[in-house]
Structure formats: structure tokens, C-alpha cells
DSSP file (Angstrom, degrees, kcal/mol; ACC not computed):
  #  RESIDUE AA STRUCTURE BP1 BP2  ACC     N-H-->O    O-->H-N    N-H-->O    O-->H-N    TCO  KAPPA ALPHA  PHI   PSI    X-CA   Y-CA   Z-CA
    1    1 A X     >        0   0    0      0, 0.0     4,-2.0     0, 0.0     5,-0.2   0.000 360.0 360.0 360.0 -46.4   -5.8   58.9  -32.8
    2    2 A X  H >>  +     0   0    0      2,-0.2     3,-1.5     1,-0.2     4,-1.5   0.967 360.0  47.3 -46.4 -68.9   -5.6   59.8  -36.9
    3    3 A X  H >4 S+     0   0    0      1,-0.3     3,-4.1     2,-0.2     4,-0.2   0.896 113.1  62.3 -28.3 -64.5   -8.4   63.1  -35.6
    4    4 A X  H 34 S+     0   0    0      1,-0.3    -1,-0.3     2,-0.1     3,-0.2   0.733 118.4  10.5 -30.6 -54.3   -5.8   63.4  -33.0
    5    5 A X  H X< S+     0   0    0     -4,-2.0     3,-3.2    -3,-1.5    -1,-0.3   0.126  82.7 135.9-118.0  15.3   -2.5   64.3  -34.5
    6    6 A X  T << S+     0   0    0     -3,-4.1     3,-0.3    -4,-1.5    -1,-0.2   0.594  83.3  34.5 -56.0   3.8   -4.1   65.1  -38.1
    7    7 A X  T 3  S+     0   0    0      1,-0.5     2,-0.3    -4,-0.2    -1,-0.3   0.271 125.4  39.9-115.6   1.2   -1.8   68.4  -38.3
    8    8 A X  S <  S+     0   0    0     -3,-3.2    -1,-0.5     1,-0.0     2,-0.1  -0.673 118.5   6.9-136.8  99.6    1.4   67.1  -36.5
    9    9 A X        -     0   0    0     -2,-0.3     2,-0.3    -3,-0.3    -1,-0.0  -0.464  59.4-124.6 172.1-167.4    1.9   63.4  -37.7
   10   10 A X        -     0   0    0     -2,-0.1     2,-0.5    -3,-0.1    -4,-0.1  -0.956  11.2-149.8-166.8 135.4    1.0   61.0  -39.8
   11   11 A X        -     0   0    0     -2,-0.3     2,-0.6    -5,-0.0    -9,-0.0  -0.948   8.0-161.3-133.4 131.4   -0.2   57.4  -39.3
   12   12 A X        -     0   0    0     -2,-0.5     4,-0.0     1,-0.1    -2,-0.0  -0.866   8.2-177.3-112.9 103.8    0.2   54.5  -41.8
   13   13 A X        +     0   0    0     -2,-0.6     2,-0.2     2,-0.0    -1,-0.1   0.077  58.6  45.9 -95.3  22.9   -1.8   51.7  -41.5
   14   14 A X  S    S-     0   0    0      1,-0.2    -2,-0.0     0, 0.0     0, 0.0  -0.954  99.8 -48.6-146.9-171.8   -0.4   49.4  -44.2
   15   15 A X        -     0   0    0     -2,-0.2     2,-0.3     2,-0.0    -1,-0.2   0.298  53.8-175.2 -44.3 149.9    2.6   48.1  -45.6
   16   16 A X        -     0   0    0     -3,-0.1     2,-0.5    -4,-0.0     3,-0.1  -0.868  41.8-104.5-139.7 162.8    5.5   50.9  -46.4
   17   17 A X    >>  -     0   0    0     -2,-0.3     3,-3.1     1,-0.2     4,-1.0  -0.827  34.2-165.3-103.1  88.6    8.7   50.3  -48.1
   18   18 A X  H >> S+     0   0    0     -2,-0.5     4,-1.6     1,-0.3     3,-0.7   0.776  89.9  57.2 -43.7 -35.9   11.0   50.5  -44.7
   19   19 A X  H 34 S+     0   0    0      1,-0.2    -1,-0.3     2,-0.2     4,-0.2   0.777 104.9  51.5 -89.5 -15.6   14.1   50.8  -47.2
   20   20 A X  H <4 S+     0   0    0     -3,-3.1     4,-0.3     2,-0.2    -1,-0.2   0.570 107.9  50.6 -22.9 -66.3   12.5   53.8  -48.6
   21   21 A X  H X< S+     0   0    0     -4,-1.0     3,-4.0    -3,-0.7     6,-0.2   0.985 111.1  47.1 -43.3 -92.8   12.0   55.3  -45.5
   22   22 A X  T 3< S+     0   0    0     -4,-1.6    -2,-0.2     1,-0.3    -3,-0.1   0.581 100.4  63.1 -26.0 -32.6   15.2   55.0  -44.5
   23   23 A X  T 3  S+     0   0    0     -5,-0.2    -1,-0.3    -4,-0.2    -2,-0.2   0.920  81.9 110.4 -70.6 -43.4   16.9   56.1  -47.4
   24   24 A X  S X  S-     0   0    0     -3,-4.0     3,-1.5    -4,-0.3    -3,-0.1   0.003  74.8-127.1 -71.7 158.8   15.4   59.7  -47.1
   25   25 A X  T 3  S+     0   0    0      1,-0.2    -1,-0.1     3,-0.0    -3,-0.1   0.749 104.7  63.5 -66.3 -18.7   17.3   62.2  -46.4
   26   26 A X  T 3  S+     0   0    0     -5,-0.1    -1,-0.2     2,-0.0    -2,-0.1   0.765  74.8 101.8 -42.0 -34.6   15.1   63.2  -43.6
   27   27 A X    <   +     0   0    0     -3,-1.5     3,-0.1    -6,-0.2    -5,-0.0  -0.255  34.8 160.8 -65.2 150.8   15.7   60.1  -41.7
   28   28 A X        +     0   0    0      1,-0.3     2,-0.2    20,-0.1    -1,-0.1   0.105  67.6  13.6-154.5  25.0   18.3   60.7  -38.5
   29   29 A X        -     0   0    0     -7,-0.0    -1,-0.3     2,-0.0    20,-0.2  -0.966  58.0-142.4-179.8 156.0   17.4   57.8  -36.5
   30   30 A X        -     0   0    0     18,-0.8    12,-0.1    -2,-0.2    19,-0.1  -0.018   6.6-164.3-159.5  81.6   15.5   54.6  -36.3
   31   31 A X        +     0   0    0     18,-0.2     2,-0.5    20,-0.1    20,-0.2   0.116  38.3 157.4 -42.1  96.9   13.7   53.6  -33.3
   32   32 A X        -     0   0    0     18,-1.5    20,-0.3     1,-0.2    21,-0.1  -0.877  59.4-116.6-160.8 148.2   13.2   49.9  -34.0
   33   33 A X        -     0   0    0     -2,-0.5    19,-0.2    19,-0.2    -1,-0.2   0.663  56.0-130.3 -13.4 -95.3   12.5   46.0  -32.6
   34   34 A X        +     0   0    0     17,-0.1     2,-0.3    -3,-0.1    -1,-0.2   0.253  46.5 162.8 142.6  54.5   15.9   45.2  -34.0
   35   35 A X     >  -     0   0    0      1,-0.2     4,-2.0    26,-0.1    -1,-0.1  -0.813  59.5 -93.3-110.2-166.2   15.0   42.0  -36.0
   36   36 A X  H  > S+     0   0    0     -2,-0.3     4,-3.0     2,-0.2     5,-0.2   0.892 118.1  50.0-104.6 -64.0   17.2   40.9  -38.4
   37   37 A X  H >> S+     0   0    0      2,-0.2     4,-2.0     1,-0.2     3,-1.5   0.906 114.1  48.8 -26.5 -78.8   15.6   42.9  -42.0
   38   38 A X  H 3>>S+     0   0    0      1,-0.3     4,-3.2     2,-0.2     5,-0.7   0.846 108.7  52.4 -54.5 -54.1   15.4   46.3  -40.2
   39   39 A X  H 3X5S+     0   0    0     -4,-2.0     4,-2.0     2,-0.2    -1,-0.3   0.912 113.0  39.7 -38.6 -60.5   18.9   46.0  -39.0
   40   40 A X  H <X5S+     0   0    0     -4,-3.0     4,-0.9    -3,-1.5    -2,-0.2   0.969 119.2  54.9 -68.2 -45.8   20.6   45.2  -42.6
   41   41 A X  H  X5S+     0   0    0     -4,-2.0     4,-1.9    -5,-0.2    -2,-0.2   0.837 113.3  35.2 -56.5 -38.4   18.1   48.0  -43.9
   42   42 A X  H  X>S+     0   0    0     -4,-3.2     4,-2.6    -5,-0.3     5,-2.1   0.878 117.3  54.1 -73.2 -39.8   19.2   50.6  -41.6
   43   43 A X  H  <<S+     0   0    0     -4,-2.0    76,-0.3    -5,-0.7    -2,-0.2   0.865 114.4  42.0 -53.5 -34.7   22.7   49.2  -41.9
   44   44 A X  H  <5S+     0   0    0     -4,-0.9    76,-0.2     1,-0.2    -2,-0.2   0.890 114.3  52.7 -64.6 -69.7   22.4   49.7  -46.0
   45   45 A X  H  <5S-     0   0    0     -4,-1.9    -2,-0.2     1,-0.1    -1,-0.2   0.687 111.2-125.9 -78.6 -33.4   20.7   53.0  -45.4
   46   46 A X  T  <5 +     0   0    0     -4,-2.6     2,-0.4     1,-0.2    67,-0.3   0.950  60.2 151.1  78.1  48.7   23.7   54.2  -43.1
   47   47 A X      < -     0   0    0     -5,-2.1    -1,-0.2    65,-0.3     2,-0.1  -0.960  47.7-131.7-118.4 131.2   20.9   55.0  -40.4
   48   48 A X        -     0   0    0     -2,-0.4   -18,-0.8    51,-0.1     2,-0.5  -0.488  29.1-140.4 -87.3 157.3   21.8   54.8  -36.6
   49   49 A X        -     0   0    0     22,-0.3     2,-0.8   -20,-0.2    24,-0.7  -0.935  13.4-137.1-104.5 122.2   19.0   52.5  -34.5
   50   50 A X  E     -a   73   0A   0     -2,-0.5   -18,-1.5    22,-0.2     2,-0.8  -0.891  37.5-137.9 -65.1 111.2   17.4   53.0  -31.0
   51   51 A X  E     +a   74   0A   0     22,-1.2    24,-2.1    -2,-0.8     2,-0.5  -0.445  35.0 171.2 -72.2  93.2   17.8   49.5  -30.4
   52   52 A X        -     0   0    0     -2,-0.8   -19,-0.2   -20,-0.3   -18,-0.1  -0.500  17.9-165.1-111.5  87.1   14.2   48.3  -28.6
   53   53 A X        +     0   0    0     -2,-0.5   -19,-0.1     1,-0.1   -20,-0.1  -0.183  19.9 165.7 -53.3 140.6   14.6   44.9  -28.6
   54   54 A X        +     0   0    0      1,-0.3     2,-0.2   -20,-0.0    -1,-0.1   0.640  52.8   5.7-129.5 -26.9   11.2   42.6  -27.8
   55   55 A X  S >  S-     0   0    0      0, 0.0     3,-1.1     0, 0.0     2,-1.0  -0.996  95.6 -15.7-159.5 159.6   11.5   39.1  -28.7
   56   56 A X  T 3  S+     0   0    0      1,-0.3   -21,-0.0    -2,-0.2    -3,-0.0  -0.512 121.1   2.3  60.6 -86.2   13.5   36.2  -29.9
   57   57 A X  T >> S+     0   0    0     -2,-1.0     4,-2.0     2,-0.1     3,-1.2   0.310 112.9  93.3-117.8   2.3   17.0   36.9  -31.6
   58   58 A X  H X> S+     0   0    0     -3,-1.1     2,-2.0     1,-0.3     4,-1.1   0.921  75.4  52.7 -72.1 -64.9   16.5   40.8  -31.0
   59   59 A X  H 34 S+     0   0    0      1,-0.2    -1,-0.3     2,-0.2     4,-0.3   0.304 107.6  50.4 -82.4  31.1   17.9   41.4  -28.4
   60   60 A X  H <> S+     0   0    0     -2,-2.0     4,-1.7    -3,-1.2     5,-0.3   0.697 115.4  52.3-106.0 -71.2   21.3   39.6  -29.6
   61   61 A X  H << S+     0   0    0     -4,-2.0     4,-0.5    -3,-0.6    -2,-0.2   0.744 104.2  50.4 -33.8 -35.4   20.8   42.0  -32.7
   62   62 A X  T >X S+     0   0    0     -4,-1.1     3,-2.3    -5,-0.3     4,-1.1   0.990 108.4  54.8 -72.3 -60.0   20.4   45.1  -30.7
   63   63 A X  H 3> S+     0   0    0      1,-0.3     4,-0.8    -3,-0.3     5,-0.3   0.643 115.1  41.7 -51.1 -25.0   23.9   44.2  -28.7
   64   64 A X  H 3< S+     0   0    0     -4,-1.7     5,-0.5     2,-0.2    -1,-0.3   0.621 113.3  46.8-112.9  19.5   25.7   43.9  -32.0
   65   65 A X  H X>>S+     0   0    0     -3,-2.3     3,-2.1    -4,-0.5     4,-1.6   0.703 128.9  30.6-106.2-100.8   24.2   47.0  -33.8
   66   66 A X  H 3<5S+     0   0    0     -4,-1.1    -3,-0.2     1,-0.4    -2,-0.2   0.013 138.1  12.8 -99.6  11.0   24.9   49.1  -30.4
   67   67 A X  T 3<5S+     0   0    0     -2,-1.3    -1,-0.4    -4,-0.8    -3,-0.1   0.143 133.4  44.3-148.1   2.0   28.0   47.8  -28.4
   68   68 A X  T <45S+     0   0    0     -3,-2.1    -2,-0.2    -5,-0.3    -3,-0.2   0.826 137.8  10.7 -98.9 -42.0   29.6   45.3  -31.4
   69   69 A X  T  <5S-     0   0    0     -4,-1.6    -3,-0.2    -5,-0.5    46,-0.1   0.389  93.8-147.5-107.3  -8.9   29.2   47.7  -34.6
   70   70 A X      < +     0   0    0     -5,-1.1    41,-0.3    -7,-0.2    42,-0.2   0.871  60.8 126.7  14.1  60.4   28.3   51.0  -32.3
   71   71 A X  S    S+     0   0    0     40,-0.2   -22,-0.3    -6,-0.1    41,-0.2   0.582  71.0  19.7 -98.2 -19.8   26.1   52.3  -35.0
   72   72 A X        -     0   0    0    -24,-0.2     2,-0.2   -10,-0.1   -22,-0.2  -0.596  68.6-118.3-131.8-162.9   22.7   52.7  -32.1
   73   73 A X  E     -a   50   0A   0    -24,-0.7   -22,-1.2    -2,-0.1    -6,-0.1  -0.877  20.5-110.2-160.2 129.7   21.7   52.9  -28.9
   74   74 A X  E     -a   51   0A   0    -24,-0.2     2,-0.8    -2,-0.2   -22,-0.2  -0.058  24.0-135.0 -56.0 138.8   19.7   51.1  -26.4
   75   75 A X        -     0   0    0    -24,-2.1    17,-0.1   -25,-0.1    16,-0.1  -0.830  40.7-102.3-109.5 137.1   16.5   52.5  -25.2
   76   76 A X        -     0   0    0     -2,-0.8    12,-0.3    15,-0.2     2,-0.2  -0.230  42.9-170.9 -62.8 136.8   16.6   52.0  -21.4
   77   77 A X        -     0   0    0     10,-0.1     2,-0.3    14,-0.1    10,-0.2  -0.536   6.1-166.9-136.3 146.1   14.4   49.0  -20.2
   78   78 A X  E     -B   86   0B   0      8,-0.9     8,-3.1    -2,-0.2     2,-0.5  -0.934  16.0-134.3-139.1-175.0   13.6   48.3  -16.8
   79   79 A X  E     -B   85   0B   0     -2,-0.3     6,-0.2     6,-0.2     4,-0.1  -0.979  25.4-142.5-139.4 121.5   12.0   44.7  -15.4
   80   80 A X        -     0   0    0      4,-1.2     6,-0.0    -2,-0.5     0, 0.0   0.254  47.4 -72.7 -81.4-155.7    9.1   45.3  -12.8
   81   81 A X  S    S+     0   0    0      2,-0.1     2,-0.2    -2,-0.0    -1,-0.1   0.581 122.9  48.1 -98.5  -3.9    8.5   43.2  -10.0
   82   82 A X  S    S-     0   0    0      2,-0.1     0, 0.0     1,-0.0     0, 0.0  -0.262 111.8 -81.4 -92.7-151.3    7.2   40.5  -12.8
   83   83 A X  S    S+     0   0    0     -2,-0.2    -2,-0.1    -4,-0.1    -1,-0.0   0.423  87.6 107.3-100.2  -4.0    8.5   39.6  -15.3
   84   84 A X        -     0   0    0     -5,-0.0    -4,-1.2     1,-0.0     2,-0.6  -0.235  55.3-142.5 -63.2 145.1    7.5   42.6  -18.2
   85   85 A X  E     -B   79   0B   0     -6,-0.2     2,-0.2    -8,-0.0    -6,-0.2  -0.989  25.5-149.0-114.9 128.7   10.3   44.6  -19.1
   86   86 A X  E     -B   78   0B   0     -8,-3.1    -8,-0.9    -2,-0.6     2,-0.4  -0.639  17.6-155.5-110.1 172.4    9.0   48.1  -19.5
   87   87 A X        -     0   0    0     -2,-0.2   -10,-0.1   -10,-0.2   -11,-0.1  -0.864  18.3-148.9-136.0 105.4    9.8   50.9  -21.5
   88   88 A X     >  -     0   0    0     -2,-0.4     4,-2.1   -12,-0.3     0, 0.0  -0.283  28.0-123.3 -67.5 149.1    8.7   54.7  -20.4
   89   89 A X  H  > S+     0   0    0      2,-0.2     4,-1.4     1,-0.1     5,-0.1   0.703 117.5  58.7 -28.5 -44.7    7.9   57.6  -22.3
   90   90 A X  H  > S+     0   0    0      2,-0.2     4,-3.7     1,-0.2     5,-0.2   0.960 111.6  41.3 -65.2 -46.9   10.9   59.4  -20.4
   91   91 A X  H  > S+     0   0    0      1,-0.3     4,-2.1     2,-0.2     5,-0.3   0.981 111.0  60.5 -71.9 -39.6   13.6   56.5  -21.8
   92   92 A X  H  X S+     0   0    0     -4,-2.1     4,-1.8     1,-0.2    -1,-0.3   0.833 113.4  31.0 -42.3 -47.8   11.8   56.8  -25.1
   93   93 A X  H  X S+     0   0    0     -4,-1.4     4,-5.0     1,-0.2     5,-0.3   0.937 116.6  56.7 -87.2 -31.5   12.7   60.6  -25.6
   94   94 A X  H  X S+     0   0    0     -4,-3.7     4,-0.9     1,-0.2    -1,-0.2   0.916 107.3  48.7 -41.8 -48.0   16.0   60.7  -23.8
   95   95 A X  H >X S+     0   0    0     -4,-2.1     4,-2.8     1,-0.2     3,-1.2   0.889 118.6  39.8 -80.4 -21.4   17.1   58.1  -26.0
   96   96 A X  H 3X S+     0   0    0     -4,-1.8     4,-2.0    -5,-0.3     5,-0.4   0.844 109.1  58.8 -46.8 -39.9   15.9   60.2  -29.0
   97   97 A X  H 3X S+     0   0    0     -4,-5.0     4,-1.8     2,-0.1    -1,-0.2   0.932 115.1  34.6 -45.1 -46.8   16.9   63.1  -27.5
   98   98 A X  H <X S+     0   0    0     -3,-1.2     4,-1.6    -4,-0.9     7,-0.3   0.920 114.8  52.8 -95.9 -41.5   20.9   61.4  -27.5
   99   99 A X  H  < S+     0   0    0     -4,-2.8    -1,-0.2     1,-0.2    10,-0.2   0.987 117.1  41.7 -65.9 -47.2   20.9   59.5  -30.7
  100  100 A X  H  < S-     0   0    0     -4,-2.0    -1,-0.2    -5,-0.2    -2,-0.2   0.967 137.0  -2.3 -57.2 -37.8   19.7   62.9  -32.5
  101  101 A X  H  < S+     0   0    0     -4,-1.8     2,-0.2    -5,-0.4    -3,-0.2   0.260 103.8  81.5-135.5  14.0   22.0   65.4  -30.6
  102  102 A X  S  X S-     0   0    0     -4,-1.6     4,-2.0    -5,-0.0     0, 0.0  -0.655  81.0 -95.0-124.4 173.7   24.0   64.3  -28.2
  103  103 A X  H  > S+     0   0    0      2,-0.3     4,-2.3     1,-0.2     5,-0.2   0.724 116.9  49.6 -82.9 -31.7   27.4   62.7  -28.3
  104  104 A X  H  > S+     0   0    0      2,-0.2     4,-1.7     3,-0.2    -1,-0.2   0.791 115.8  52.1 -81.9 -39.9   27.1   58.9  -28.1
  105  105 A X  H >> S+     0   0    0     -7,-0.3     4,-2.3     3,-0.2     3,-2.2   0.994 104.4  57.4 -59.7 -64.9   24.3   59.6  -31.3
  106  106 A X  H 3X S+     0   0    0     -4,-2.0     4,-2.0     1,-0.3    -2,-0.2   0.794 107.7  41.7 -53.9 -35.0   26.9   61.5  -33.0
  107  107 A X  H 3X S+     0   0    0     -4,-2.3     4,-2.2     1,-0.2    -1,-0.3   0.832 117.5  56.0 -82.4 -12.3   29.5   58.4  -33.0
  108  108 A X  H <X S+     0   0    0     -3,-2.2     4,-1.9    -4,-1.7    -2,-0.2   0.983 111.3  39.0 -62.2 -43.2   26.2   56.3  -33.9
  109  109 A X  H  X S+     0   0    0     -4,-2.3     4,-2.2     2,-0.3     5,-0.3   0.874 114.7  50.1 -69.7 -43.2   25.5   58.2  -36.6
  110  110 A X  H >X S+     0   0    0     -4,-2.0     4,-2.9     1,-0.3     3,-0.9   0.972 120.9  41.7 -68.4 -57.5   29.4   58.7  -37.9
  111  111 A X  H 3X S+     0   0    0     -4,-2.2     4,-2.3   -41,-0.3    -1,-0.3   0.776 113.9  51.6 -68.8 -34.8   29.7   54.7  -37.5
  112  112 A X  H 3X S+     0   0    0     -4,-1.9     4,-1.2     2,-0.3   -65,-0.3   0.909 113.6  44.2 -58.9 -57.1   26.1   54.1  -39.1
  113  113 A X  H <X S+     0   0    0     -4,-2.2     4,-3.5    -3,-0.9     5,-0.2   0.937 114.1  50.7 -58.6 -46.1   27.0   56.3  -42.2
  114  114 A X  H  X S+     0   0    0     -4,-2.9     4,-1.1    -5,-0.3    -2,-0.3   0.965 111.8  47.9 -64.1 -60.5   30.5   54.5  -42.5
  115  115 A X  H  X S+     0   0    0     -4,-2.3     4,-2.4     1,-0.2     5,-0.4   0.783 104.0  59.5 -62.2 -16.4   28.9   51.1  -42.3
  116  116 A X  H  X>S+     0   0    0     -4,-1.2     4,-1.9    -5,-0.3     5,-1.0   0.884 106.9  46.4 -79.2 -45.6   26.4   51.9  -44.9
  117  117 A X  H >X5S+     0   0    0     -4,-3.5     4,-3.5     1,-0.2     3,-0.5   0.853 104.5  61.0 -39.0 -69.0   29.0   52.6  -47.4
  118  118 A X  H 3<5S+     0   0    0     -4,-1.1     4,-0.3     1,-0.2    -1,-0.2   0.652 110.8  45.8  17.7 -75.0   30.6   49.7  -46.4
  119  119 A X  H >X5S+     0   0    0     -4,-2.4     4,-1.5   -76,-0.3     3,-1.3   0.877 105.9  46.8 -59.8 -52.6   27.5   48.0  -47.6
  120  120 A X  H <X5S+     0   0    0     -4,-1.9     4,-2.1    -3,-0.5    -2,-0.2   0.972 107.1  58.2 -66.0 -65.3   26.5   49.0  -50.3
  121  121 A X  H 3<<S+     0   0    0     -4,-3.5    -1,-0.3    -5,-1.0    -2,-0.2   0.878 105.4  58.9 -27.9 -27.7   30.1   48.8  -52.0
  122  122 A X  H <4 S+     0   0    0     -3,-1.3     7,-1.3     1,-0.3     8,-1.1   0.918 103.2  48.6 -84.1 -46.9   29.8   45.2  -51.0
  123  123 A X  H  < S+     0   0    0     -4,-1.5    -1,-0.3     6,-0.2    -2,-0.2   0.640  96.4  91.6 -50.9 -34.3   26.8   44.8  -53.0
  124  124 A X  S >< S-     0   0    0     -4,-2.1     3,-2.4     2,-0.1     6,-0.5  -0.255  96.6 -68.5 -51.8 164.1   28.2   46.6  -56.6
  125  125 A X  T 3  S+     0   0    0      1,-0.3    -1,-0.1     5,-0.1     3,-0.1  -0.417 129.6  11.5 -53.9 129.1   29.8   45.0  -59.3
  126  126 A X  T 3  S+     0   0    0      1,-0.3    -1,-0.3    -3,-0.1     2,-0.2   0.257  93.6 125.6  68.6  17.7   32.9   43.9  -57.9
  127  127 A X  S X> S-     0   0    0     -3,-2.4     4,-3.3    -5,-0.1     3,-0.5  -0.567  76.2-102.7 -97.5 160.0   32.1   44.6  -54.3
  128  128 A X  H 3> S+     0   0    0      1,-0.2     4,-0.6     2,-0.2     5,-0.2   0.788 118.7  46.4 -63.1 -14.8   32.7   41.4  -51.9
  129  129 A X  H 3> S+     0   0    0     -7,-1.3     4,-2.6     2,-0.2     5,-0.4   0.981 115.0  47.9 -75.2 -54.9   28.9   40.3  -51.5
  130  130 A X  H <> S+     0   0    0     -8,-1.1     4,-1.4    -3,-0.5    -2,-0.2   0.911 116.4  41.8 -97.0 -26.7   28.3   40.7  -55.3
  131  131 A X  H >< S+     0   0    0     -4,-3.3     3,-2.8    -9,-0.4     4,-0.5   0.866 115.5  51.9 -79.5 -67.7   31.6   38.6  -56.3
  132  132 A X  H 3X S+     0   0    0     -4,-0.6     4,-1.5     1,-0.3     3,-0.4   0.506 111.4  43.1  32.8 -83.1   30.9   36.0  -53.7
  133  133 A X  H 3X S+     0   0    0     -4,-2.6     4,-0.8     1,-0.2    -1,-0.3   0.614 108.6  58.4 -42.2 -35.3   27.7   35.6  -54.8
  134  134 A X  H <X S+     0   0    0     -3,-2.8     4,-1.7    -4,-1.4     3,-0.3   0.906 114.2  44.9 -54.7 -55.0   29.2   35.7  -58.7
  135  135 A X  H >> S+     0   0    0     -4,-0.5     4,-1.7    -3,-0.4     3,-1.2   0.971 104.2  56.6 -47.9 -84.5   31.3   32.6  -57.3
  136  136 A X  H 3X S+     0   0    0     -4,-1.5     4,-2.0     1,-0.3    -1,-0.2   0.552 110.3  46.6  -3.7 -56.9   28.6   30.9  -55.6
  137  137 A X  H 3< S+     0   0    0     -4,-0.8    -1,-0.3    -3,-0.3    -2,-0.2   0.797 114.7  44.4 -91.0 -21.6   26.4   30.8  -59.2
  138  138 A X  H XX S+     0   0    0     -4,-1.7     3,-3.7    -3,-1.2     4,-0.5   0.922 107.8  55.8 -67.1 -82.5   29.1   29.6  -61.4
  139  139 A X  H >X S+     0   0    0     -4,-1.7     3,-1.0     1,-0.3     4,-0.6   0.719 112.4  42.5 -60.9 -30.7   30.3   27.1  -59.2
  140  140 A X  H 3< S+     0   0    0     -4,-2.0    -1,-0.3    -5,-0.3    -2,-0.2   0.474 112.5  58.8 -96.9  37.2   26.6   25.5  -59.1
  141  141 A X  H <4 S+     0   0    0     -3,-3.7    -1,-0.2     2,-0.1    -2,-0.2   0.465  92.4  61.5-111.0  10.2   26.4   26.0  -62.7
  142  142 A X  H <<        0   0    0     -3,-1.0    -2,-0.1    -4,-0.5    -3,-0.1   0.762 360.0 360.0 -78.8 -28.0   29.3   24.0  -63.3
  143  143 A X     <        0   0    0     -4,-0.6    -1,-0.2    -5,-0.2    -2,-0.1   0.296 360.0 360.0 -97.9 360.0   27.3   20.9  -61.7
């Protein structure tokens, strides 16, 4: 596969720093599993998700990144005559297609960006996360 796409891609076969990623300015999307890290990192990074949920608590994490917070978008799943749920090539690019350029991406993206500020304030000196958290260490240093 590396031979394959050595002039159009690039494939990384060990750990990367996902928040990293995200952060660059490049980034305009983030096709991902939806667990719970990648979700606050894209949320932080003010990056909208194609939500493909595969197991355990994603797919409640994809449903509140894309129809609770409407920062993503689902990539469409269908459930064969088992019990797999599959995922085509077609739904893959469509949903790339919409999250990059299309209208339902554009209000992911606006809401994505707006919730990363959000975040991040929360985390500064004097944002709610970081006095909370202020509270939290006084009070068990009082004990």
C-alpha cells in the first residue's frame, strides 16, 4: 500500500499526536470512531467529525457530537441481511464530500469552531473547567 500511494498520501504506522493533527490549520474534517478522547480533541481543536461509530459508547457519542451539539455528521451505515453494519466507499465520500462543502458541513463546522472556543476558554485561568478544578484542589487540601 506505502509503494502504492507514495506520491499522493501518506501512511503512519505508529503513534501520532491526534491533538496535533487536529490543531493544524489544514485540518477541515475528522472522519472518526467517535470514542470519547477523539471527540473532546476535535471538540478542543474546533474540528467538525464524520461521526463512524463502531463499538461500545460510540455510537451514543456520535448522536451527541452530530444531532445534540451539531458540530459532525453521520456517515451513512446500512445493516445487511446479518447482523454487520456496513459502510461503502460511496457513503464514505458523500459524507466528505458534505462535511467539506456542502451546507449541513458548513453549520458543522460554524458550531465545531464555536464549541472549540467554548473549550478552550473553559480550560484558561479563570475559565469554568480551570476554576472548578481550582476548587476541587483546595477543598481536598483543606482535609
Amino acid at each position: 500500500m506505502e509503494e502504492k500511494i507514495k506520491d499522493r498520501g501518506l501512511i503512519v504506522s505508529e503513534w501520532v499526536d491526534q491533538r496535533q493533527i487536529l490543531s493544524h490549520r489544514a485540518i477541515g474534517g475528522f472522519l472518526s470512531h467517535c470514542g470519547w478522547n477523539s471527540v473532546l480533541e476535535s471538540v478542543v481543536a474546533g474540528v467538525p467529525i464524520l461521526a463512524w461509530p463502531m463499538i461500545a459508547e460510540q455510537s451514543l457519542n456520535a448522536k451527541l457530537i452530530v444531532d445534540g451539539l451539531g458540530a459532525g455528521l453521520s456517515v451513512k451505515r446500512v445493516q445487511n441481511q446479518g447482523s454487520e453494519i456496513l459502510v461503502s466507499r460511496q457513503a464514505i465520500s458523500e459524507g466528505v464530500k458534505e462535511l467539506m462543502g456542502g451546507q449541513k458541513g458548513r453549520s458543522a463546522r460554524e458550531r465545531a469552531e464555536a464549541l472549540g472556543r467554548v473549550a478552550r476558554r473553559a480550560v484558561q485561568k479563570d475559565g469554568s473547567s480551570h476554576d472548578t478544578l481550582s476548587k476541587l484542589i483546595d477543598h481536598l487540601r483543606a482535609y
